[in-house]
N, C-alpha and C positions, 0 to 999 in steps of 0.2 A: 626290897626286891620286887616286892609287889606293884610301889611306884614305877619303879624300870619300866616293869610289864607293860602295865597301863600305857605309860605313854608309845610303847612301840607299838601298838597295837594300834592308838590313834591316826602313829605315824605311817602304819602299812595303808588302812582306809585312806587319808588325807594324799596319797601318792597313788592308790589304786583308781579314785575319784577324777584325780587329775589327769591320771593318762586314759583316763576315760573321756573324759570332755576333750582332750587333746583331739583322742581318734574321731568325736562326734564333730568334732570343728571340720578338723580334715576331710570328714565324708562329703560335709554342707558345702565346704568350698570346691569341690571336687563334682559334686551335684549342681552348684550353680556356677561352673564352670560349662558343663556339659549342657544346661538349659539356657546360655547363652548360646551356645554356636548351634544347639538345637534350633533355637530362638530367629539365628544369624541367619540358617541356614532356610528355615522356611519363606525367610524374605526377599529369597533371590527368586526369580520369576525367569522360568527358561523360555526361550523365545525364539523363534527365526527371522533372518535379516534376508536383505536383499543389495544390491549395490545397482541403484539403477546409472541409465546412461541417457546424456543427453543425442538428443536425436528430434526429426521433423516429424511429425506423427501424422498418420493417414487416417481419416476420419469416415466411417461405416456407415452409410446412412443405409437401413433395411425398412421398405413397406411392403404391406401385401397388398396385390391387384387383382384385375379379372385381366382376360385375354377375349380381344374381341376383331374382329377384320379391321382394316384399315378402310376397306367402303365397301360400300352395299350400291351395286348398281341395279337402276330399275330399265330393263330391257322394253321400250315401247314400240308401239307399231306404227307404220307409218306409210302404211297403205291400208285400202280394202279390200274383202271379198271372203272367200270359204276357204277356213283352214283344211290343207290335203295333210299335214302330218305334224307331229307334233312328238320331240322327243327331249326326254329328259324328266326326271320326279323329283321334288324333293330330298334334298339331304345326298343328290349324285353329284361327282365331282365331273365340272365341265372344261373345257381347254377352248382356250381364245381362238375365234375361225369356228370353231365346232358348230353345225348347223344343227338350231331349233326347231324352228317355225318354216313351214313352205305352204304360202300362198296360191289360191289359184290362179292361172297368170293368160289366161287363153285371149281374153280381149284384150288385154294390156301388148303382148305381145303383137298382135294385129295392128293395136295403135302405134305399137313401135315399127313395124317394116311400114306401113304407111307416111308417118315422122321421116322416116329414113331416107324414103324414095320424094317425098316433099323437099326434104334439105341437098341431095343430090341435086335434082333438078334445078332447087335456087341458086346453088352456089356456080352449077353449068351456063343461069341465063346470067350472075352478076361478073361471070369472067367474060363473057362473050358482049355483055355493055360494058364493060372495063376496053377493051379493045375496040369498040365502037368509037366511043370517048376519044380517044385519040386522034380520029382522023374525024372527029365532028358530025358522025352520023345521027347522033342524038343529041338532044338538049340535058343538062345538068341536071333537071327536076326528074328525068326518066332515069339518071344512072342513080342517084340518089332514093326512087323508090322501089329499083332493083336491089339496092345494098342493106334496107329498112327490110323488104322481102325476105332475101337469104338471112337476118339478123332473127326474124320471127319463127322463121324455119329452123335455125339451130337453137331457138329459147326452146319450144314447143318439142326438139325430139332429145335434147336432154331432160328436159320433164320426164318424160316418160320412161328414157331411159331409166332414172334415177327409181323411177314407181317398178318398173319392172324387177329391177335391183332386190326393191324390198320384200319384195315376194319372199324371197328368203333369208328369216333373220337369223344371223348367227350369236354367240357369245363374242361380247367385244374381250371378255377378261379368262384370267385362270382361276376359277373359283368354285365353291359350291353350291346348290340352288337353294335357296330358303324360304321361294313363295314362287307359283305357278299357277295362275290363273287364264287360263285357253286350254279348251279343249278341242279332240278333233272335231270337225264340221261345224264348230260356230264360224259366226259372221264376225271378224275384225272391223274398225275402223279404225280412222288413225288418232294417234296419243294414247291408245288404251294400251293400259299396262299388264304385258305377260309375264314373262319373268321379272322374279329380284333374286342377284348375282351375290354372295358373299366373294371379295374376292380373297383369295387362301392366301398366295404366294406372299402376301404383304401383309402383317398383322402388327397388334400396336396392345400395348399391354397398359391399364390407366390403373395409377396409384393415387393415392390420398395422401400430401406430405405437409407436414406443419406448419408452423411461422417460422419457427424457427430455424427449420433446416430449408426453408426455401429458396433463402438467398445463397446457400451452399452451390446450387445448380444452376447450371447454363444450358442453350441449345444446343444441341447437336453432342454434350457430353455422353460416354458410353454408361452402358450399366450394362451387369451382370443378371439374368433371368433364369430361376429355375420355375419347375411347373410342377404340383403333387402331383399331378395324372403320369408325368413323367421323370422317375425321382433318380437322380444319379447323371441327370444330364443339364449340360448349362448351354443356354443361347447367348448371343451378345446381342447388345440391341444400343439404340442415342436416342436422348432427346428431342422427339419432333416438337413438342410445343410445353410451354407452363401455362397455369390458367394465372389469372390475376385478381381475380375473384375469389375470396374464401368462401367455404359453406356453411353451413348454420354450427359446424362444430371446430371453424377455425382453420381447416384442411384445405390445401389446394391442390387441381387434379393436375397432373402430370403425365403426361402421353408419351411411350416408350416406344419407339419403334424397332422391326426387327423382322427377317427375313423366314419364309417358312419353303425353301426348296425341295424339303424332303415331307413335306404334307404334314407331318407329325401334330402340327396345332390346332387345336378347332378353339372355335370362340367360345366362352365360358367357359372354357378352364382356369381353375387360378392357380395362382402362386405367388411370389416372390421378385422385387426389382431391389438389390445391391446399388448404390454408388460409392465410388471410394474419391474420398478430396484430401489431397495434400494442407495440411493445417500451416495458416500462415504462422503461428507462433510456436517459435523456437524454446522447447522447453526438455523435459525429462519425464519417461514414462515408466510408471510405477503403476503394480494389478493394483483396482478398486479394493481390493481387501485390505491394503492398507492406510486407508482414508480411516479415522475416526471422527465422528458425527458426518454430516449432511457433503456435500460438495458443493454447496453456497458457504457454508463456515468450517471448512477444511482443515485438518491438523492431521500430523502423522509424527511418532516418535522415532528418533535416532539413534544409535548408537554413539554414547558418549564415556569411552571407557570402559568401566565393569558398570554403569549406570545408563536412564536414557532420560534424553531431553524431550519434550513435547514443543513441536513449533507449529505456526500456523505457517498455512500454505492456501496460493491459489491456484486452485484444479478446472478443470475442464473434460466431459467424459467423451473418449474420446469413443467405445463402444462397449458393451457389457460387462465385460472383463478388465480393461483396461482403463489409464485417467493420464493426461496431462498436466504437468505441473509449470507450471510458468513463472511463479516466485517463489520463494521460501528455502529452497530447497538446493545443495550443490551436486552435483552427478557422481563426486567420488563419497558421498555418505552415505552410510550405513544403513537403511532403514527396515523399521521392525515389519517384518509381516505377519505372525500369528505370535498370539498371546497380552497381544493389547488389551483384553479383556479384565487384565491384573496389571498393569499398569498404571502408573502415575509420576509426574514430571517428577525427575530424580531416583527411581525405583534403582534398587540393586538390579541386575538381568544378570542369564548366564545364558550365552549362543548355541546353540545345540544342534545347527547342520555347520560348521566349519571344521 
């Protein structure tokens, strides 16, 4: 009886043991059940796509400039005598005709009704030997240094005219005065320089632009000008000329021209010259964020499935923000834009703006 015992008591442990290890098995495979798809689940990498589209992409060229007149005229004299008046200062805005300078003109005048009644008189004795001539009253050498006469007489009272003229000099331009040197009662003579004219209405805005973008530009193309002094407003302006000459840092100046009717520009202000170029290559434009490495050795990942591929690509930037692609690439694919950072060609991904 005792034998019996003994062994049911082996036999309850030997089954108590076992469905003990049964349930230890069950948990383990139950645990690494759970630390796979734990496992699974942390190697999916959420990500945003984009679907870009093929299209011709317009290319931003942005430099900064100065703003400076388009000429600076130097107003000189060209007559003598003692300045009676003298208007105008520095930094005043003057209008073309506007009179400056007035000359004193008391002998010049005197010489001109003199000139006047000289050339009257000649021109009375070369009509009256003109009619002589015909009927042979004179000989050819007297009608010919009557005609030499009246020719002296009108050199001699247009001179004068023209000196009288300059008694008072006005502004040839519409500009503003940037240097004035005559004062009232000096003595003029002629070529000396009184004023220098900024002229306004016309100004020209000069950039510094690459090698690279140089051959982007032509003459006479528009560009877009803003001004800091003036924030919120845009000018339009073309290209009046490109230098051909680089500067010591590889830049070539560029002269933007552009209307100023409403006065608002003075010279030294800067700002801002835009060009926008049509890119002759037909590609697909995708933001710069989803370039990985350089845009000399380009790659971006795709959407391939619940996974993504990595391909290489050739880009082009087309402005800050943005890049062309020109190979590699089809316009209906998927491509990643954030989370490349946890990527690798083949990764699991999971889409998380669709």
């Amino acid at each position: 009886m005792k034998t019996v015992k003994k062994y049911s008591a082996i036999i309850i442990v030997v089954f108590l043991v076992a469905f003990i290890m049964v349930i230890l098995f069950g948990n383990k495979a139950k645990m690494d059940n759970e630390l796979k798809a734990m496992q699974e689940y942390s190697s999916i990498v959420p990500v945003e796509i984009i679907i870009p589209k093929e299209l011709k992409a317009s290319q931003t060229i942005q430099e900064n400039g100065t703003l400076r007149s388009s000429a600076e005229v130097s107003i000189l004299s060209e007559t003598s005598g003692k300045v009676l008046t003298v208007v105008g200062n520095v930094g005043e805005h003057v209008k073309a005709g506007q009179t400056l300078v007035v000359v004193e003109k008391e002998v010049l005048e005197s010489q001109f009704n003199l000139a006047k009644a000289n050339l009257e008189n000649a021109e009375k004795d070369m009509n009256r030997f003109n009619n002589l001539a015909g009927g042979e009253a004179i000989t050819q050498q007297q009608l010919e240094a009557t005609k030499l006469s009246y020719q002296n007489a009108l050199t001699n009272f247009t001179i004068i005219k023209k000196q009288l003229e300059n008694t008072v000099i006005q502004s040839p331009v519409n500009g503003v005065i940037s240097k004035r040197s005559v004062e009232k009662g000096a003595y003029i003579t002629p070529s000396l320089e009184m004023f220098s004219i900024l002229e306004q209405n016309q100004m020209v805005i000069v950039v510094k632009v690459s090698e690279k973008d140089i051959f982007q530009l032509n003459k006479g193309q528009t560009a877009s000008i803003t001004l800091d002094a003036l924030s919120g407003k845009t000018f339009s302006g073309s290209i009046r000329s490109i230098g051909v000459v680089a500067d010591l840092s590889g830049r070539y100046e560029v002269e933007i021209g552009l209307t100023n009717n409403d006065m608002f520009l003075r010279s030294g202000m800067s700002g801002k010259a835009s060009f926008e170029n049509t890119m002759e290559n037909a590609g697909i434009i995708i933001p710069r964020k989803c370039i990985v490495g350089s845009i000399n050795n380009a790659k971006v990942f795709v959407l391939n499935g619940d996974s993504v591929a990595l391909k290489e690509v050739k880009a082009i930037t087309v402005n800050e923000t943005e890049t062309l692609i020109t190979e590699g690439l089809l316009a209906n694919e998927k491509v990643v834009l954030s989370g490349q950072i946890n990527l690798q060609d083949g990764s699991k991904v999971k889409v998380i703006n669709q």
